[in-house]
MDTraj code that builds the backbone (N, CA, C; nanometers):
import mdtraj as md
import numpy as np

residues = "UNK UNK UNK UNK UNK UNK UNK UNK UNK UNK UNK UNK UNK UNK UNK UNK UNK UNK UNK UNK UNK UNK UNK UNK UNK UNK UNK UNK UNK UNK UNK UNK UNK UNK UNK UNK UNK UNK UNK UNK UNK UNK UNK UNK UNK UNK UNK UNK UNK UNK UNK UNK UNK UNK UNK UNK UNK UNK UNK UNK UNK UNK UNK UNK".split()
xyz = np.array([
    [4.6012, 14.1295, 11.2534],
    [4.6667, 14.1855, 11.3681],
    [4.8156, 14.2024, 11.3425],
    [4.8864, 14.1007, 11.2663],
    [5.0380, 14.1030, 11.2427],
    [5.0464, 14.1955, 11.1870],
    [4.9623, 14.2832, 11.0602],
    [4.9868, 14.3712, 10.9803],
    [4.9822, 14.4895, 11.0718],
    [4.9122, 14.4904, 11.1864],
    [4.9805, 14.6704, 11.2516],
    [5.0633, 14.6170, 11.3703],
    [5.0493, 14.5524, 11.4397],
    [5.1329, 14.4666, 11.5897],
    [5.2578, 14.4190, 11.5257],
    [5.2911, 14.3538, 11.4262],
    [5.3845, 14.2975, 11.3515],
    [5.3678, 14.1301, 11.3968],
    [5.4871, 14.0564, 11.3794],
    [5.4708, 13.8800, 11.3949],
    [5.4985, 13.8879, 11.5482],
    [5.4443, 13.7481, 11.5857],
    [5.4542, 13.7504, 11.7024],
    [5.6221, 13.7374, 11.7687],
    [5.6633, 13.6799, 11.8941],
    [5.7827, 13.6862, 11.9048],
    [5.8354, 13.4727, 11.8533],
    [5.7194, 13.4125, 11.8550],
    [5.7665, 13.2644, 11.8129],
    [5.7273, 13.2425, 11.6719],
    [5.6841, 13.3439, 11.5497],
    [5.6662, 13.3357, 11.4555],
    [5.7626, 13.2361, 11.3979],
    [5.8476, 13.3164, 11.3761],
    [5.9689, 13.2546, 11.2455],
    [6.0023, 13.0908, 11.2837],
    [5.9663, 13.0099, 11.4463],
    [5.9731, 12.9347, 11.4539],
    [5.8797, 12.8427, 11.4373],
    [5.7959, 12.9183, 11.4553],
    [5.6274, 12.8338, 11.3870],
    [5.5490, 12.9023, 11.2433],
    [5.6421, 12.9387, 11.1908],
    [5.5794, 12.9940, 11.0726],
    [5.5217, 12.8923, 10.9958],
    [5.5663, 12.7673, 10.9469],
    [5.5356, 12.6679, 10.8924],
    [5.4129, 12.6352, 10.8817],
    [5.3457, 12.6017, 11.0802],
    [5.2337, 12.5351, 11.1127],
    [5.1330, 12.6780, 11.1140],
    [5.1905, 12.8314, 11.1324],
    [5.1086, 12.9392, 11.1514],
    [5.0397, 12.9729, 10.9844],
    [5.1014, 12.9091, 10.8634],
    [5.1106, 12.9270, 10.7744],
    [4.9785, 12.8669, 10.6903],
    [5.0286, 12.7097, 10.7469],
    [4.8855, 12.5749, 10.7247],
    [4.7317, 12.6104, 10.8159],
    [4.7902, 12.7258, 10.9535],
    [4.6352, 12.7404, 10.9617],
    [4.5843, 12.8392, 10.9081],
    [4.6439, 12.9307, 10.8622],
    [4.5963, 13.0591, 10.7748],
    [4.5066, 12.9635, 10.6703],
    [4.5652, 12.8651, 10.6151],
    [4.5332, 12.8246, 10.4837],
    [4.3987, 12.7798, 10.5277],
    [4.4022, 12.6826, 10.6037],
    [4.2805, 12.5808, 10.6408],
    [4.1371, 12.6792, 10.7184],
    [4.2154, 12.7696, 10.7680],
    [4.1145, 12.9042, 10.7983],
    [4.0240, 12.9492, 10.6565],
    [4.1508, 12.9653, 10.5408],
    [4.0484, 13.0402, 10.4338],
    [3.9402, 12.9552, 10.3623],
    [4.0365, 12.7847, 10.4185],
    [3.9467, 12.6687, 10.3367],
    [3.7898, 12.6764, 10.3644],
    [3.7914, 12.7323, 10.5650],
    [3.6424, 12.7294, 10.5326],
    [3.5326, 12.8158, 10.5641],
    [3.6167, 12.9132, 10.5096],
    [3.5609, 13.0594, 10.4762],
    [3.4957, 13.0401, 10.3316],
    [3.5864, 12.9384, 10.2634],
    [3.4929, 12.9549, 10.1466],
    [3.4680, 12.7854, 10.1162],
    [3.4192, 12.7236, 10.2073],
    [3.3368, 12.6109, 10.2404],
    [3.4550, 12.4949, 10.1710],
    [3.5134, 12.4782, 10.1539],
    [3.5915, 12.3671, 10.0749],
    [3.6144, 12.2228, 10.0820],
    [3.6179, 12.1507, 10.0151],
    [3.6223, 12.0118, 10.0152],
    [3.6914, 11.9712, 10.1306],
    [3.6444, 11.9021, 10.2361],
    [3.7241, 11.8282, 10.3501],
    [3.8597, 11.7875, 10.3311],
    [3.8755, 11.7245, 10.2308],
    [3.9796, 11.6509, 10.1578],
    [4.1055, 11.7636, 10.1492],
    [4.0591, 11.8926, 10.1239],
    [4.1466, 11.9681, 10.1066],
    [4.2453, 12.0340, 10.2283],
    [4.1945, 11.9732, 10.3664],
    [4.2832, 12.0864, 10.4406],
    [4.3492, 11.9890, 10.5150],
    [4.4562, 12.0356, 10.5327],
    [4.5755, 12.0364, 10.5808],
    [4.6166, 11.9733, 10.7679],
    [4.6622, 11.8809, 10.7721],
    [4.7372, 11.8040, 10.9023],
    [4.5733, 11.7812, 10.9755],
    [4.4536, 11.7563, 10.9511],
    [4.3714, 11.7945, 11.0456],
    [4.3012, 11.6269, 11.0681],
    [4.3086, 11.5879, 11.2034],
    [4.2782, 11.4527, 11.2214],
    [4.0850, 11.4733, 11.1983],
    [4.0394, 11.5795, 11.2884],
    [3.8780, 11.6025, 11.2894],
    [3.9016, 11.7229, 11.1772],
    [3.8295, 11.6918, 11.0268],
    [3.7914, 11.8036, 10.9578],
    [3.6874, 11.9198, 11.0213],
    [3.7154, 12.0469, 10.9648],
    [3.6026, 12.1635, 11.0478],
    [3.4664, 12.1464, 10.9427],
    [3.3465, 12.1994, 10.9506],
    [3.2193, 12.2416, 10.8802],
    [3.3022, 12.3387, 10.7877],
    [3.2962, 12.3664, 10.6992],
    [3.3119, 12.5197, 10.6387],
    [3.2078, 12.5656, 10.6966],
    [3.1838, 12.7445, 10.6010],
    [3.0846, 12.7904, 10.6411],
    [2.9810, 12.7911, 10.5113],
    [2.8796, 12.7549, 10.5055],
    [2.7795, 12.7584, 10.4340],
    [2.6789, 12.8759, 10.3995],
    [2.7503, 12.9160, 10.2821],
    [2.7191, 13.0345, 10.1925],
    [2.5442, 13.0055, 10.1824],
    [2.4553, 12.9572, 10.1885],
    [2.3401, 12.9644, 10.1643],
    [2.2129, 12.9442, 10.3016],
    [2.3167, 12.9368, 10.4203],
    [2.2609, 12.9720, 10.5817],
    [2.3499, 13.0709, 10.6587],
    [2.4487, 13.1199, 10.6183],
    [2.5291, 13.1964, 10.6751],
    [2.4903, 13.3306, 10.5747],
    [2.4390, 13.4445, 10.7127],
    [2.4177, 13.6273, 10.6804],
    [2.5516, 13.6645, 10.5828],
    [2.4806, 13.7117, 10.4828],
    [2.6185, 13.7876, 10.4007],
    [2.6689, 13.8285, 10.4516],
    [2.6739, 13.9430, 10.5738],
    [2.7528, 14.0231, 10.6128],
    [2.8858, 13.9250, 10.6984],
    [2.8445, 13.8443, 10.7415],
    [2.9437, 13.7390, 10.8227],
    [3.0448, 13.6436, 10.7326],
    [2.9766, 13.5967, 10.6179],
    [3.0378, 13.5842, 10.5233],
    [3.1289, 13.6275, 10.4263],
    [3.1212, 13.7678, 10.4112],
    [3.2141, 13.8815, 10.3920],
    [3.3071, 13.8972, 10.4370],
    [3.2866, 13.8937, 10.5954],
    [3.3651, 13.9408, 10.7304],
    [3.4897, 13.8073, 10.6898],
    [3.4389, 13.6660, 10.6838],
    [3.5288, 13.5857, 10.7196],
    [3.6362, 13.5823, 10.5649],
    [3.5352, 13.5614, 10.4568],
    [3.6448, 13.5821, 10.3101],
    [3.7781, 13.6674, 10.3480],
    [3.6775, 13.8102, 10.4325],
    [3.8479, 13.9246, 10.4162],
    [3.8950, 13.8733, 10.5147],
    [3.8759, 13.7922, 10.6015],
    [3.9672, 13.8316, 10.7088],
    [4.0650, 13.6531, 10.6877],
    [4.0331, 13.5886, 10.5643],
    [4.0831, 13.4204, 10.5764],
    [4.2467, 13.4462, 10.4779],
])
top = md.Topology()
chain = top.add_chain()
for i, resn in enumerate(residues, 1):
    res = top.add_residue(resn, chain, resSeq=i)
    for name in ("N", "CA", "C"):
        top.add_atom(name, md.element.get_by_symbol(name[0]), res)
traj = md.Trajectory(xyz[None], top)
């Protein structure tokens, strides 16, 4: 959305924490070690490449 809307108007002040959830977003798009993400007291499920429809799986890779 930032890429045609542009950043929001509290970006540059939360860029930091907007930054760590991009990351922890892509962590489980492509299922990743718990261990790996970032400030999170309850870790998320990734998504599981071998019960999750390719097409949804696709969807989330491009969009993490």
């Amino acid at each position: 959305m930032a890429g045609e809307l542009g950043a929001f108007e509290g970006y540059k002040r939360n860029k930091e924490h907007m930054l760590r959830v991009m990351r922890n977003h892509r962590r489980a798009a492509y299922n990743a070690d718990p261990k790996e993400y970032e400030s999170l007291t309850v870790k998320p499920m990734g998504i599981d490449a071998t019960i999750c429809p390719d097409y949804l799986l696709k969807a989330a890779k491009e969009n993490a």
